[in-house]
Residue frames as a rotation matrix with the C-alpha (Angstrom) as fourth column:
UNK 1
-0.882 -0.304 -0.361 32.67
0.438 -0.241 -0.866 -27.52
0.177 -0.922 0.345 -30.53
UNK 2
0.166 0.965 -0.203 29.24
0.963 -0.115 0.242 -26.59
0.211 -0.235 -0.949 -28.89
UNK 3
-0.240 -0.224 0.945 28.67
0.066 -0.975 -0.214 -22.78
0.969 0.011 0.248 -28.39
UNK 4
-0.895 -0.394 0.209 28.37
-0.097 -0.287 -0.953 -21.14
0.435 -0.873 0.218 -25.27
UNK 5
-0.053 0.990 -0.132 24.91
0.998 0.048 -0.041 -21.00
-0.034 -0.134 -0.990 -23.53
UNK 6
-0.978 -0.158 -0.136 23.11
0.160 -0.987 -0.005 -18.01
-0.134 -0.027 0.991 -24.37
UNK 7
-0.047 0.989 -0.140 20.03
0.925 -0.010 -0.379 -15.85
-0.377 -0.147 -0.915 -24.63
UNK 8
-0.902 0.039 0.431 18.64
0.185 -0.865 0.466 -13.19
0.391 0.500 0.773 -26.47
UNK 9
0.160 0.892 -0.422 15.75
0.647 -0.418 -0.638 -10.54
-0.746 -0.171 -0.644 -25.41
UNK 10
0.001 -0.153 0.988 14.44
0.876 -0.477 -0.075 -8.24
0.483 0.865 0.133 -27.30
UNK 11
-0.254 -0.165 -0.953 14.88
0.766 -0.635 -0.094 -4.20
-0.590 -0.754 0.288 -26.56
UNK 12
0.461 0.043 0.887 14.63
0.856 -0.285 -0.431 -0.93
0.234 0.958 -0.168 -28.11
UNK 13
-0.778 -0.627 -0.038 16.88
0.547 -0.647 -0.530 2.09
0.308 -0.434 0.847 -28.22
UNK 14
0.590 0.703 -0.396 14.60
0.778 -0.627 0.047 5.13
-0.215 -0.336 -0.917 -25.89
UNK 15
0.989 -0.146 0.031 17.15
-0.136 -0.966 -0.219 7.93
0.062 0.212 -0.975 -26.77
UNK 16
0.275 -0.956 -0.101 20.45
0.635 0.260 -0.728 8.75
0.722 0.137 0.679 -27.28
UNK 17
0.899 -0.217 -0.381 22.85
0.179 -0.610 0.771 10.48
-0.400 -0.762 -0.510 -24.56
UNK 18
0.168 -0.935 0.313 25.47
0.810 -0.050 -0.584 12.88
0.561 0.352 0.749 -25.49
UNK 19
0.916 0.183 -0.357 27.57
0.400 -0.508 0.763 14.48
-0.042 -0.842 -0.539 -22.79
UNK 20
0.722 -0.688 0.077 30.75
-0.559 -0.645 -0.521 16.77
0.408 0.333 -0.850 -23.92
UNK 21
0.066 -0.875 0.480 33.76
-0.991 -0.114 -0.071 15.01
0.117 -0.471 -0.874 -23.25
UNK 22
-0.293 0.203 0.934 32.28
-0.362 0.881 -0.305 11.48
-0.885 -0.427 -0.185 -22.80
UNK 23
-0.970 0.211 0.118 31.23
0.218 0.554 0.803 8.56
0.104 0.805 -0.584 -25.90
UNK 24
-0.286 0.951 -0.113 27.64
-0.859 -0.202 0.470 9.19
0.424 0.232 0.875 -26.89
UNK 25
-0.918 0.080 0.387 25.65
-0.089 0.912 -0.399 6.36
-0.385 -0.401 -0.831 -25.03
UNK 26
-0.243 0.938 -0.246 22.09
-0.332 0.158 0.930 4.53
0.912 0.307 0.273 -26.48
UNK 27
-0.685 0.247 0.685 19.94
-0.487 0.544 -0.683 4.09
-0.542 -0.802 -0.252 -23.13
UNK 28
-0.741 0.224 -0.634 18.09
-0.190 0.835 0.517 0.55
0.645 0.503 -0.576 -23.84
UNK 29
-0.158 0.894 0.419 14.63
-0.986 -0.163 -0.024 -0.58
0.047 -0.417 0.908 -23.07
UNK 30
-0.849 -0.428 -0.310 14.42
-0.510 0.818 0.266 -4.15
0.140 0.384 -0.913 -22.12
UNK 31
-0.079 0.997 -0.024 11.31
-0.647 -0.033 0.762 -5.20
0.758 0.076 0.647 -22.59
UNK 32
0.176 0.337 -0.925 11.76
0.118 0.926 0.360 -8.45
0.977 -0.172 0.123 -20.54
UNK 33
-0.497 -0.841 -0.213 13.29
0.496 -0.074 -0.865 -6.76
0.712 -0.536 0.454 -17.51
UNK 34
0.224 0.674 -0.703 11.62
0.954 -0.300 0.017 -6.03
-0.199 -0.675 -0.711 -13.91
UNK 35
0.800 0.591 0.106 10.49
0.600 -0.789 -0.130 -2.69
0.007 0.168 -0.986 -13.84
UNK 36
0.517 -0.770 -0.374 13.54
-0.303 -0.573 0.762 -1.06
-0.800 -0.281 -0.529 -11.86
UNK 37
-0.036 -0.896 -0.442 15.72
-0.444 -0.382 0.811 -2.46
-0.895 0.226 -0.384 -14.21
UNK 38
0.641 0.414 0.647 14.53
0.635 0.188 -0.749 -2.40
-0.432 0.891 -0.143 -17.64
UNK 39
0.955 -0.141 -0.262 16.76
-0.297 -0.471 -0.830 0.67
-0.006 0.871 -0.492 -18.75
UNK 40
0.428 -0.892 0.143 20.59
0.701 0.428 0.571 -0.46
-0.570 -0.144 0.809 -20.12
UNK 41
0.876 -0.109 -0.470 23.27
-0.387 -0.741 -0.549 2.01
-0.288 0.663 -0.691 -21.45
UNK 42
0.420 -0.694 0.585 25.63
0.612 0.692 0.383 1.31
-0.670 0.197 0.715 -23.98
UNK 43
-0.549 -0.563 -0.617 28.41
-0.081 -0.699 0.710 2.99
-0.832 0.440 0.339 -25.92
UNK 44
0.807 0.587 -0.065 26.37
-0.037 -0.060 -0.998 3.80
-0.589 0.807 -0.027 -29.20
UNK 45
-0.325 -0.858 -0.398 29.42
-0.879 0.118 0.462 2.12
-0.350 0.500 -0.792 -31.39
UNK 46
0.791 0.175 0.587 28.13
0.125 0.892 -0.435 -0.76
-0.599 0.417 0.683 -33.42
UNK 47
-0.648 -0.732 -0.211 30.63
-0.451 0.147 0.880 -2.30
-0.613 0.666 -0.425 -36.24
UNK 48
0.692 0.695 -0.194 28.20
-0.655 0.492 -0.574 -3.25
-0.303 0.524 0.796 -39.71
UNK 49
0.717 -0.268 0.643 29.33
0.456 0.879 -0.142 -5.92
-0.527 0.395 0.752 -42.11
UNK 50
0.780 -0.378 0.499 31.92
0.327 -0.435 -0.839 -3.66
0.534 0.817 -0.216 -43.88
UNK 51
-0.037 -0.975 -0.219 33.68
0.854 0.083 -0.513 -3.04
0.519 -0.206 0.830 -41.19
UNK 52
-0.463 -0.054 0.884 32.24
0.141 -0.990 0.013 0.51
0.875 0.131 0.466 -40.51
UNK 53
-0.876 0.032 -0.481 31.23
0.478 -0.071 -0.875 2.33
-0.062 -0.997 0.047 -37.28
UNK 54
-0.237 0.819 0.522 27.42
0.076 -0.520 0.851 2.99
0.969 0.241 0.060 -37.36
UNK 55
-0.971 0.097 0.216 25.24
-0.231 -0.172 -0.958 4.10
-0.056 -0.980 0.190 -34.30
UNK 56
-0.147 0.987 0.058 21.42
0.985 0.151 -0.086 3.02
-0.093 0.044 -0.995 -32.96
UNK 57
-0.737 0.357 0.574 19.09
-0.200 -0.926 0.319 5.68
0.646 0.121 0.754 -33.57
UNK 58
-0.418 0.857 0.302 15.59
-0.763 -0.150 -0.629 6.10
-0.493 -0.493 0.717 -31.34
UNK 59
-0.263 0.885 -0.383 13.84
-0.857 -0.397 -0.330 3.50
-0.444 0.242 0.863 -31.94
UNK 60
-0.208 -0.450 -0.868 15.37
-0.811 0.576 -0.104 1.33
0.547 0.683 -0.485 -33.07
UNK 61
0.869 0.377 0.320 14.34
-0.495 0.668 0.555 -2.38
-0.005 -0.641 0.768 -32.05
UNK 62
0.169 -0.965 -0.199 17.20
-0.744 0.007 -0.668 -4.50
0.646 0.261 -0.717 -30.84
UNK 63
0.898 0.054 -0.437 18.21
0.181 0.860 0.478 -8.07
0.402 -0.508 0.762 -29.43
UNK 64
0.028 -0.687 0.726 20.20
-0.998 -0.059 -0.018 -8.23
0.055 -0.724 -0.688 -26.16
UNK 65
0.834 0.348 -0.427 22.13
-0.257 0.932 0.257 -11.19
0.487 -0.104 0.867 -25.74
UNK 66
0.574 -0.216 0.790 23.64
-0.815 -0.056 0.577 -12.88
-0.080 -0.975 -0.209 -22.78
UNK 67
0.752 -0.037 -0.658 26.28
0.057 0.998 0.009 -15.72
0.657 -0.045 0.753 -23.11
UNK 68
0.487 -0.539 0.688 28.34
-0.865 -0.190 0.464 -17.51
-0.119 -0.821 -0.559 -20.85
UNK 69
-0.192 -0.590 -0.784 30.85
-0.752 0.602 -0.268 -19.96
0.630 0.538 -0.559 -20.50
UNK 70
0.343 0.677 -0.651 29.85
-0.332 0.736 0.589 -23.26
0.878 0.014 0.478 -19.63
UNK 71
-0.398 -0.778 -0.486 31.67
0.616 0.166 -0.770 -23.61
0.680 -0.606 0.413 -16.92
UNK 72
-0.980 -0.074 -0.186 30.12
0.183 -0.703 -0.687 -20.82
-0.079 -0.707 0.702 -15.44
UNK 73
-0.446 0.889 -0.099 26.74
-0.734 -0.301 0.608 -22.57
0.511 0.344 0.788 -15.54
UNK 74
-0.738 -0.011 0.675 24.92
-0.390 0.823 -0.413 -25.14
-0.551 -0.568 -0.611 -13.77
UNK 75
-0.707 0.702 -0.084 22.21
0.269 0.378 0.886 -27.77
0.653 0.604 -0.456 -15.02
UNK 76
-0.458 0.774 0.438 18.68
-0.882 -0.458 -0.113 -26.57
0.113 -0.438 0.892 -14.15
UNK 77
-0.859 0.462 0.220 16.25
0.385 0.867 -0.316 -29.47
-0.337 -0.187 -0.923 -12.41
């Protein structure tokens, strides 16, 4: 079975946010992204290979990736 279409950019983490009451969030730098929207925030919850809950730190370089389901693509000319 063919995978999905996707893409990957790269990013890095610019800082963590932590606001009482709320999930810590990593705001993301996307390098490839127009100015206005270059920053992305995401719950700072990764799963590693063991199973365990780690988090990004500053700095950290990281690959954003984008897939969809074929179906919800068209062919480019």
């Amino acid at each position: 079975m063919p995978e999905n279409p996707s893409t990957s950019i790269p990013a890095v983490v610019e800082k963590i946010i932590k606001v009482p009451g709320a999930p810590e969030k990593a705001q993301l730098i996307v390098e490839a992204g127009d100015d206005l929207y270059r920053e992305l925030r995401i719950e700072n919850t990764l799963i590693d290979d063991k199973g365990e809950e780690v988090s990004l730190k500053p700095g950290a370089e990281v690959e954003v990736t984008i897939e969809a389901q074929g179906k919800d693509t068209t062919q480019r000319s």
